[in-house]
C-alpha positions as MATLAB code, in Angstrom:
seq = 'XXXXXXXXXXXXXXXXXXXXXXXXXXXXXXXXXXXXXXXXXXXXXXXXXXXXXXXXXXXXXXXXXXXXXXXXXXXXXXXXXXXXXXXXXXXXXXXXXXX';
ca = [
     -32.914    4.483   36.291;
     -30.367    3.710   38.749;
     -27.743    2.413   36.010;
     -27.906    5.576   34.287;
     -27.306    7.673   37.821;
     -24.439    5.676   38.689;
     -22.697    6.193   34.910;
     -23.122    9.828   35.347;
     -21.611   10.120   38.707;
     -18.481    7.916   37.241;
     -17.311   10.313   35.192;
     -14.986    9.316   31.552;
     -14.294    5.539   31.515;
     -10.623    4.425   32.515;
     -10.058    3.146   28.798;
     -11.066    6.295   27.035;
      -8.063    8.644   25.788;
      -8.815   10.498   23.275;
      -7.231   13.903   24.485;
      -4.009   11.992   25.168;
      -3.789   10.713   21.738;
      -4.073   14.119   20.570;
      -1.535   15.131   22.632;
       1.193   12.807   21.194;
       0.584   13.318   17.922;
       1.836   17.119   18.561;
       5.029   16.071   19.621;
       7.581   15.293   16.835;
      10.203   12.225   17.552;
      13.777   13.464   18.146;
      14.495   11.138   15.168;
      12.864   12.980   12.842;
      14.064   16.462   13.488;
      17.710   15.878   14.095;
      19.367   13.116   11.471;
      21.579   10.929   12.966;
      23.985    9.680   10.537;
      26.101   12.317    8.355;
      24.878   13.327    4.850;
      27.758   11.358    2.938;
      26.506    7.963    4.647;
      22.833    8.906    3.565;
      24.126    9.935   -0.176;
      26.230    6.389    0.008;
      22.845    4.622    1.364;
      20.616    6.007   -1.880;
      23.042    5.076   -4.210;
      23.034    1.380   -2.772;
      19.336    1.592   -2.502;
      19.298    2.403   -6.392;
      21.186   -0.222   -7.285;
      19.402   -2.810   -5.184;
      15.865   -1.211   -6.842;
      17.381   -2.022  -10.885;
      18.902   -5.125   -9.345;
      15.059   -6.187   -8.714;
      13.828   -5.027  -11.624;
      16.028   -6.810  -13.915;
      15.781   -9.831  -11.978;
      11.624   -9.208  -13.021;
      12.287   -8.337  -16.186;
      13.967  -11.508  -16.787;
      11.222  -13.633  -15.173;
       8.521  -12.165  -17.545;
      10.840  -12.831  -20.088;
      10.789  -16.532  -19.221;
       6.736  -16.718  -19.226;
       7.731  -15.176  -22.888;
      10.607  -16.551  -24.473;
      10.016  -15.415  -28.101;
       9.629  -11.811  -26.876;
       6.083  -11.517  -28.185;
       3.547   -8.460  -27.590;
       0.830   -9.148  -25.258;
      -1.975  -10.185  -27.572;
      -4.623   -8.346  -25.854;
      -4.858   -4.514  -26.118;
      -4.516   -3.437  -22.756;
      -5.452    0.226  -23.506;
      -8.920   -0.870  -24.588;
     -11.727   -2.235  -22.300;
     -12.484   -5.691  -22.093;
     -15.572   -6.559  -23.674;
     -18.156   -7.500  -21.366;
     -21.206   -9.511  -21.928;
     -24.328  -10.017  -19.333;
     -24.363  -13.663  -18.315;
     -27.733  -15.491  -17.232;
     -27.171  -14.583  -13.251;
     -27.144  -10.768  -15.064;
     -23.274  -10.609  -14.466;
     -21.123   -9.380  -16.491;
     -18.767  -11.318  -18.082;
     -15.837  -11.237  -20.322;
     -16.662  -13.741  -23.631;
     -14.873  -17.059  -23.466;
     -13.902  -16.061  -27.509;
     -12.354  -13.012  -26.419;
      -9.273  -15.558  -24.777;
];
């Protein structure tokens, strides 16, 4: 009975502070609401960032293209659900023929 008086008389714990996160999360960063480089270096900065993006995704594209030299189509309809089968742990399981 004691504990309990003692916690009462304490008041919030020194690690609790949940009104001060509030608080911050009000505020907005001087970052955000002023930019800090001029449009034209932005504009200049997308434009590299586009090219970097198809830079990556023909370096991809050619890496799949490797696992597949011929070019084939996947062999597996990928629009269609796999065809499941209950195994004897009552799993299921895609059939070893379906491969």
């Amino acid at each position: 009975r004691r504990r309990e008086d003692d916690d009462d008389q304490e008041g919030p714990s020194a690690g609790s502070d949940r009104g001060s996160k509030r608080r911050r999360e009000g505020r907005e960063p001087e970052s955000a609401s002023t930019p800090s480089e001029p449009v034209t270096r932005s504009a200049s900065s997308l434009t590299e960032l586009e090219y970097h993006l198809e830079e990556v995704y023909k370096a991809t594209t050619d890496q799949l293209d490797l696992v597949n030299p011929e070019g084939q189509q996947y062999p597996h309809n990928l629009l269609q659900p796999l065809p499941l089968i209950p195994d004897n742990r009552g799993r299921r399981v895609i059939p070893f023929a379906h491969f």
